[in-house]
N, C-alpha and C positions, 0 to 999 in steps of 0.2 A: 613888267618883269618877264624876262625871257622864260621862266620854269613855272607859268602859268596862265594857261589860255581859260579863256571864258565863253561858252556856251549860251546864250541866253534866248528863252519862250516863254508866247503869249501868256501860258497858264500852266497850272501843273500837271493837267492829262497830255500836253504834248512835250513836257519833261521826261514826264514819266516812262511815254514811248520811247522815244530817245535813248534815253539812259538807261533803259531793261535791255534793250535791242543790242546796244555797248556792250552789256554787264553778259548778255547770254553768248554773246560774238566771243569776249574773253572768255570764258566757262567751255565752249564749244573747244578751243584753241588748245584751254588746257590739257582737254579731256586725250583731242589727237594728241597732241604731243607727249603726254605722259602718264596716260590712262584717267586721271583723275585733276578736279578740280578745287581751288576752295575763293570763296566768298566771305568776307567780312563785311559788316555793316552796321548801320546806325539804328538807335532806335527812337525812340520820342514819335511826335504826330505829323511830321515833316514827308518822310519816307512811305506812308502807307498807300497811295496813288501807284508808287515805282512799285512795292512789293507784289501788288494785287497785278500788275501789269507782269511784271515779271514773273509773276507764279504761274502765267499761262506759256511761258515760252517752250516752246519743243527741242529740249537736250536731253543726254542721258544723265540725268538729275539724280542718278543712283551712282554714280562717280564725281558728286558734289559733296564735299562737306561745308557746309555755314554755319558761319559762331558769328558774336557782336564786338565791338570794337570796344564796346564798356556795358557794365550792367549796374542798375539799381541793386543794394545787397536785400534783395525782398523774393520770396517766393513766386511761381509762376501763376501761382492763383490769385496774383496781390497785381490789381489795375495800372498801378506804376510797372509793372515787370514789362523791361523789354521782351524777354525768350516768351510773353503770356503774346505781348503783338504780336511779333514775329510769326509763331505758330499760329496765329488767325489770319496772317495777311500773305506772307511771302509763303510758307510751307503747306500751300493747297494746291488742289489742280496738277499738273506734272510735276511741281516742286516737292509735294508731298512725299515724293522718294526720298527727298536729299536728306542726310546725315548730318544732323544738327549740332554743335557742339555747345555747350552752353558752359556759361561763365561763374554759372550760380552756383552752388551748394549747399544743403541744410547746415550748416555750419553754421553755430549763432552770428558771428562776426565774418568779414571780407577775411581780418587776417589769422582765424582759426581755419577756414577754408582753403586758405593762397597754397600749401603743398598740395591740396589733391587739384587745384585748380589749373598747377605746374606741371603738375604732370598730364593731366587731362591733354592743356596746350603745347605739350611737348609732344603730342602724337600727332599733331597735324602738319599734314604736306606742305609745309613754305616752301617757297615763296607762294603770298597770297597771289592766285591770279587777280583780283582787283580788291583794294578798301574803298568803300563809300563811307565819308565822314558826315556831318552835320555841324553846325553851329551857333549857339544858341545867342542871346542880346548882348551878353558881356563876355563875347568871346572865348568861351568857352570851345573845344570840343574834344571828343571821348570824352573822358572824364576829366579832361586837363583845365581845371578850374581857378577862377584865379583865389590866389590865397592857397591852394590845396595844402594838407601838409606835406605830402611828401610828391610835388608838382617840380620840382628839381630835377629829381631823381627820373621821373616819368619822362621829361622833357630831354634828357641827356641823349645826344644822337646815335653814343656809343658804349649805351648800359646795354650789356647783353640780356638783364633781366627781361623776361617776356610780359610779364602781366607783375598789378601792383595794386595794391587797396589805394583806396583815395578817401581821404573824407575833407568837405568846405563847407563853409556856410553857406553857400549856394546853392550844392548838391543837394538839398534836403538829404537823405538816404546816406548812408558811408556806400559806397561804389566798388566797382574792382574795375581793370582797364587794360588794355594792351599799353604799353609804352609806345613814344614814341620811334623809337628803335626796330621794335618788333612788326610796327604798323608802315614803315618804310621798305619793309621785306618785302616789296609786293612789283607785282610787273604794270599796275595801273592802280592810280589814286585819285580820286574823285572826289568832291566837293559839292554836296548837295544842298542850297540855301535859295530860300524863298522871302520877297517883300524889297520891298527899296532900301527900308531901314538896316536890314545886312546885308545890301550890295553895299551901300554906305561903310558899313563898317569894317567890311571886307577888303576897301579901298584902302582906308585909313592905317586899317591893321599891318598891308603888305607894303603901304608907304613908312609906315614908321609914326605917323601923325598922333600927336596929342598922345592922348592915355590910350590909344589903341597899339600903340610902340608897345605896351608893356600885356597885350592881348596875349594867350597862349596860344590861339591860332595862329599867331604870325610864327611859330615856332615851325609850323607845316609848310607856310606860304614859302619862307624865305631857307630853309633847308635846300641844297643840292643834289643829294640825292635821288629822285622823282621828280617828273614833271607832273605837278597840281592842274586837273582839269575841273574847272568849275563847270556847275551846271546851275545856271539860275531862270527863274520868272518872277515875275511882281506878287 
């Protein structure tokens, strides 16, 4: 597919190099061009190689802001919480400056939360200089789950809504997520996936093949918009 090239390394400390070095090049660019920059990204156990590599990068990480691309609806003290990684792996070292924005709220529920969380994402400088996605065995990513209930609406290229609760049987947690409209704002989009099993599936997904045609990843792969750069290793 012409709107996605593929990156691929031995392991994932030369991933990680790689794609910090990209991620801080973008953020640097920002920063000239328009005083400030912002960073989106994935959470789960995939990413934590790229964060700890990239938290040592030298920019002015005090003209960063970083939020997640989707959050578990769970506290930062609760071991599923992405913002609980995040703040252990990415926001140490030089990153420690950067201005976090986080997806959560004490709010019992995703959608008792969703206006302070609109408004929250409504103060951030878009267009993202870069989103880092993830993806998980059933094609999943952000929260764009399959079954989701409200995975329509999230997936519509041209809902201006920003951000959406999610809840799936798969998600464990009910979720909250950027859409993917909101997550297309960006001036570079990346694909971070590891194993042969999701280069597999990844194949299948942006072909169209079998039950991977009905993937919610393929909704990123095959968008015009952006061109998808994957970054993969075994």
């Amino acid at each position: 597919m012409s709107n996605l090239t593929t990156h691929s390394f031995t392991d994932s400390q030369a991933l990680a190099v790689a794609l910090a070095t990209n991620l801080a090049e973008r953020l640097r660019e920002g920063i000239a061009e328009r005083g400030r920059a912002l960073l989106a990204v994935s959470g789960g156990s995939t990413p934590r190689h790229l964060f700890e590599r990239l938290s040592r990068e030298t920019l002015d990480w005090s003209k960063v802001q970083v939020t997640l691309v989707d959050e578990r609806w769970v506290p930062e003290s609760n071991e599923r919480s992405n913002a609980g990684m995040l703040k252990a792996t990415l926001l140490q070292h030089e990153a420690s400056a950067a201005q976090f924005v986080p997806l959560y709220t004490d709010a019992p529920t995703p959608e008792a939360g969703l206006a302070t969380v609109r408004a929250r994402m409504a103060s951030l400088a878009l267009p993202f200089d870069a989103v880092v996605l993830g993806m998980g065995n059933d094609g999943h990513t952000a929260s764009f789950f399959p079954g989701g209930d409200r995975l329509p609406e999230a997936l519509d290229p041209n809902n201006p809504v920003h951000v959406l609760p999610m809840r799936a049987a798969g998600a464990g947690e009910p979720r909250i997520t950027f859409t993917l409209s909101a997550l297309l704002d960006t001036r570079a989009l990346c694909l971070h996936i590891e194993g042969e099993a999701k280069r597999q599936l990844l194949a299948d997904a942006s072909q169209g093949v079998g039950e991977a045609a009905n993937y919610p990843v393929r909704a990123v792969l095959t968008q015009k918009r952006v061109p998808v750069t994957v970054y993969w290793c075994p």
